[in-house]
Residue, then its C-alpha position, 0 to 999 in steps of 0.5 A: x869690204x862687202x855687203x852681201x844682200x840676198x833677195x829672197x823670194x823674188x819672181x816673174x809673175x804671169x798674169x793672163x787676163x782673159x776677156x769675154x765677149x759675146x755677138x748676137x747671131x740670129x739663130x745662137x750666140x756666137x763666143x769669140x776669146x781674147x787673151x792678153x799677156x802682161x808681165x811684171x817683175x816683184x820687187x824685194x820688199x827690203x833694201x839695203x844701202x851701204x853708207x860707210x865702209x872700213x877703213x883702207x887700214x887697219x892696224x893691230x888694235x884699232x877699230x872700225x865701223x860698217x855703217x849701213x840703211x835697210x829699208x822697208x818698202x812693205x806695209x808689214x814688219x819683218x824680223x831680218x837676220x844680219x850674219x857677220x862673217x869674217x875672212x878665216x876659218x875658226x876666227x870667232x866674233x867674240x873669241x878674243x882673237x882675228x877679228x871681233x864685233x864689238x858693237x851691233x846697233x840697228x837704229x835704236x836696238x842694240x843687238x849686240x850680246x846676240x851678234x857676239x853669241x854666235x855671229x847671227x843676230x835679228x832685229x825687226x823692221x817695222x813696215x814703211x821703216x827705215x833703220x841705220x845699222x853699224x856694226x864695229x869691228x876691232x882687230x887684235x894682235x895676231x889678225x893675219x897681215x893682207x886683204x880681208x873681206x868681211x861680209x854682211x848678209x841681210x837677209x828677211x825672214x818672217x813677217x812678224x806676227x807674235x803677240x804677247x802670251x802667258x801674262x801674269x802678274x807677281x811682286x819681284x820686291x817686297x813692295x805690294x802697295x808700290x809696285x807690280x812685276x808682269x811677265x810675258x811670253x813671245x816666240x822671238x825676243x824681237x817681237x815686244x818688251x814694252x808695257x804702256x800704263x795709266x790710271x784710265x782705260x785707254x781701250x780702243x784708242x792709241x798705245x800713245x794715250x797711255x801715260x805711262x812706259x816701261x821697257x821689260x828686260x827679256x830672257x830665255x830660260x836655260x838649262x843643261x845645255x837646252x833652253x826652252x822655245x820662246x823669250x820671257x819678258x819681264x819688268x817691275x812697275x814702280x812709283x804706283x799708287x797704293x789701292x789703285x786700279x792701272x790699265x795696261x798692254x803689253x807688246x811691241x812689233x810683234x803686236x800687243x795684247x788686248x787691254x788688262x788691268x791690275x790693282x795695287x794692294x790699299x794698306x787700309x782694307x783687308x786683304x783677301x787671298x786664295x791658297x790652292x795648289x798640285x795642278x800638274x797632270x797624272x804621271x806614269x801613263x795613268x799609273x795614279x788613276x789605276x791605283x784606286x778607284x776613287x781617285x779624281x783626276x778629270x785633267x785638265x779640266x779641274x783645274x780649268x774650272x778651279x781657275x775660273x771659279x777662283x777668279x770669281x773671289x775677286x782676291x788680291x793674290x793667289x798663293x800656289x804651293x808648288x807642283x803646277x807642273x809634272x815636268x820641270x824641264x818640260x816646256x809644253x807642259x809649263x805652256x799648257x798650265x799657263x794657258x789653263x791656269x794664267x789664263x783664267x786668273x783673270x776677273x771678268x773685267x779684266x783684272x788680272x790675279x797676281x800669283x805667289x809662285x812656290x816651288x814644288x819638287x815636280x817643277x825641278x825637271x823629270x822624274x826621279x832626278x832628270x835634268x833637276x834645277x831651281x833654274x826652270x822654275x825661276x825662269x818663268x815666274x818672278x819672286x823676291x831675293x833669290x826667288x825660291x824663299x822670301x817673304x811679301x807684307x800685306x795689311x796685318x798679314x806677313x807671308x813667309x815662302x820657303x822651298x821644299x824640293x828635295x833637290x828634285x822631282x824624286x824628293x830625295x833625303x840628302x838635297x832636302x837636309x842641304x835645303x832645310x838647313x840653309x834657310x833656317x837662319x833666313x826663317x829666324x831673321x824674317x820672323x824676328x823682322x814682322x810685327x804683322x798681326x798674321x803670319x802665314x808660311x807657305x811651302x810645297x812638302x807638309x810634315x802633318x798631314x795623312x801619312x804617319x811620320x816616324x817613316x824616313x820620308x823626307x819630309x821628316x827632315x823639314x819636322x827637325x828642322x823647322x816645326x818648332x823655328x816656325x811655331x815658336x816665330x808666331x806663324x799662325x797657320x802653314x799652308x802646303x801641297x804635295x799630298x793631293x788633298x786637303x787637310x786642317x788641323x786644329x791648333x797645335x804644338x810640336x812639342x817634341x821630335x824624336x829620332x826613331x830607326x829606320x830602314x830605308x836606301x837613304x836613311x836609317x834614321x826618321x823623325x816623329x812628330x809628338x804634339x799637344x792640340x790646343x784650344x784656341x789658334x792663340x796657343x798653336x799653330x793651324x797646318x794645312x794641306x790644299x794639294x787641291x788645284x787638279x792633280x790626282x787626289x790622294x783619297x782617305x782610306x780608314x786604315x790605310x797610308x792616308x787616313x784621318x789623324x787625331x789632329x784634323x779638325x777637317x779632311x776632303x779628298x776633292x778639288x778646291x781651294x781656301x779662301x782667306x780674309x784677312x783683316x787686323x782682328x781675324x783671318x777667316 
């Protein structure tokens, strides 16, 4: 057995020193030049000591253990790479046969799930440190009889600077008085999965005055054979008081963030919520600026400053109906919205806005059906349940999110009947469950809003399937996107859906809505649309596809957001 250490980065350093001296002459000065040559060696600031080899044996079935000391002797942390390579060709570390590492532990970080993944794992030394490390192997069966070397390689890799990025803020449970989730981004998974809390700032001072610790659990986000740059961090706080104000960093070796805040939900005071949604870029090299001239775009900016001015309100929770990104499966477009919009959904003393993250059919992948999947949008936000239909209570408010993709950034018919149909019982079960005064529904793809119905667009499928479940449960108002504008009805009833022939690739049926206004929000259901938050907007067009409807009491076609507050006799 053998440690292999490799230094990397050492060198001869030359250093000339010149000295200058000067002798005053009668008629000029006279300049004479000393050089003095001095020679050192640079040292590799990591050092690495064996404490314990294997066994002189092994048999079939036993284990043993390579302990070993790497030190640090620089200021900085460095992340360092630990390879563990065994004897014969093809033998995996975690394949069942030869040789496998069972254990990977460096001091008090188990690393072992990342050894066992490919034979290469990191783990950060932070400056001045010194760890122990073992690594336990285990021999099976059919492990070749004779000598085997097996080699550690150590080896430093970077100087460890990497901050927390993209925070924000959700609720995992059902449980807004007593608990927060907060999510985090770093570039290695090494740099920082540990959030300090109290009730009292502690800017300024030690992460140590902080009372409170919670460690996060971290995870890339992963799909069709690619993941995504960087690791998530995420963890629920628990135990909180209701209607209290935590501070709070987030970080580790790699640094921590600068001091933010967050406050619990007080079940004796209205809550105030913001709805916005559709802030992705235009698609298709300027396709939807070209077909119209009164389209509004302005990306990135309005939604910059939608951000910022909705961080003004003060809410306690902004519900984001879908579409934040075009690409799905696009991890710069996913990175620049976390910098325009997280970013800013920060008060001006620092509270950050917790976001109820509905899915939309563009956070599915590419466009039409390109690497589609729940899995990036559950990746880099943190839900109830399955995260993708679920519902959180608030003083006097129930919210009911559901999922409307169609399967994919396309919204194709079959996907969105397979979606429909598999939360129907889940939406009988929830409404049956709240006695909150309020009810509000909130999902990506509307079923009233500028487009005529009767057509064979998916949305259709969600008018079957859901218009009359949602009205008959007692929800007072749905709120959705997709359509870039915004849109309320009066209060109304869906009092019938008739199927009606129609002729398109996907169906040859469609579903048409037949529906009575009512007088008062008591006797109906208030629709609206708010796909507002800087997308391309869909302008009005008297006699176009998009125009007003006998059942809208308002209609804009511009950047905005609504604002409600919520208390137990009124939603304003």
């Amino acid at each position: 057995m053998r440690i292999s250490k490799i230094l990397r980065g050492s060198s001869l350093l030359l250093i000339t020193i010149i000295l200058i001296t000067s002798v005053l002459a009668i008629a000029a000065y006279v300049y004479s030049g000393i050089t003095i040559t001095s020679r050192t060696e640079i040292k590799e600031p990591i050092r690495v000591y064996r404490i314990k080899g294997l066994p002189s044996t092994l048999w079939p079935g036993d284990v043993g253990t390579i302990e070993f000391k790497v030190e640090n002797k620089d200021t900085k942390p460095y992340i360092i790479n630990c390879t563990v390579k065994l004897p014969w060709p093809g033998d995996g570390v975690a394949d069942g046969r030869g040789i496998d590492v069972i254990e990977f532990i460096v001091g008090d970080q188990n690393r072992t799930a990342d050894l066992r993944d490919d034979g290469v794992a990191h783990f950060v030394i932070e400056g001045k440190e010194t760890l122990t490390a073992k690594v336990t192997i285990k021999a099976h069966g059919d492990v070749p009889s004779g000598v085997a070397d097996i080699t550690i390689d150590i080896i430093r890799s970077v100087v460890l600077n990497d901050p927390p990025r993209y925070i924000h803020l959700s609720w995992a449970v059902n449980d807004v008085y007593h608990t927060m989730t907060i999510m985090w981004w770093t570039e290695y998974d090494v740099s920082g999965n540990v959030v300090v809390y109290d009730t009292v700032s502690h800017e300024g001072e030690d992460i140590a005055a902080y009372r409170f610790k919670a460690i996060a659990e971290t995870h890339q986000v992963c799909a069709y054979g690619k993941c995504f740059p960087g690791y998530w961090h995420e963890v629920t706080l628990t135990g909180l008081q209701p209607g209290t104000t935590y501070y709070f960093k987030v970080g580790g070796p790699g640094g921590w963030s600068k001091e933010y805040k967050f406050r619990t939900i007080d079940p004796n005071k209205p809550v105030k919520i913001v709805v916005t949604g559709d802030s992705r870029r235009p698609w298709g090299e300027g396709y939807e600026l070209k077909v119209h001239p009164e389209v509004t775009s302005n990306y990135p900016w309005s939604r910059i400053w939608l951000a910022k001015a909705v961080a003004t309100e003060d809410p306690d929770a902004v519900i984001f109906v879908g579409d934040m990104v075009n690409e799905g499966n696009n991890w710069e477009h996913w990175s620049k919205w976390f910098e325009d919009v997280t970013d800013n959904l920060i008060t001006a003393d620092g509270r950050i806005i917790p976001i109820i993250a509905v899915i939309g059919n563009h956070e599915m992948g590419a466009y039409p059906n390109v690497e589609s999947t729940y899995e990036w949008f559950k990746g880099v936000f943190a839900n109830p349940g399955n995260e993708l239909w679920f519902s959180l209570d608030f003083p006097n408010l129930h919210v009911l999110v559901l999922a409307t993709t169609g399967g994919c950034v396309g919204t194709w018919w079959a996907p969105m009947v397979e979606e429909a149909k598999e939360q129907v019982d889940f939406i009988k079960e929830d409404l049956a469950s709240t006695d909150a005064k309020w009810i509000i529904a909130a999902f990506h793809v509307p079923y009233y809003d500028c487009f005529p119905s009767g057509t064979g667009y998916p949305s259709e499928v969600l008018l079957k399937y859901w218009a009359k479940l949602l009205e008959e449960g007692g929800v007072d108002m749905v709120f959705t996107g997709h359509v870039h504008n915004y849109m309320r009805s009066w209060p109304l009833r869906t009092v019938d859906v008739v199927e009606v022939p129609v002729d398109r690739p996907w169906t040859k049926v469609g579903y048409k809505y037949v529906y009575e206004l009512k007088h008062s929000s008591e006797e109906g259901t208030t629709y609206v649309v708010v796909g507002t938050a800087g997308a391309p907007t869909d302008p009005y067009e008297k006699g176009g596809a998009c125009a007003i409807r006998d059942f809208m009491a308002s209609a804009y076609a511009r950047h905005m957001y609504v604002l409600l507050e919520i208390n137990s006799t009124n939603i304003h």
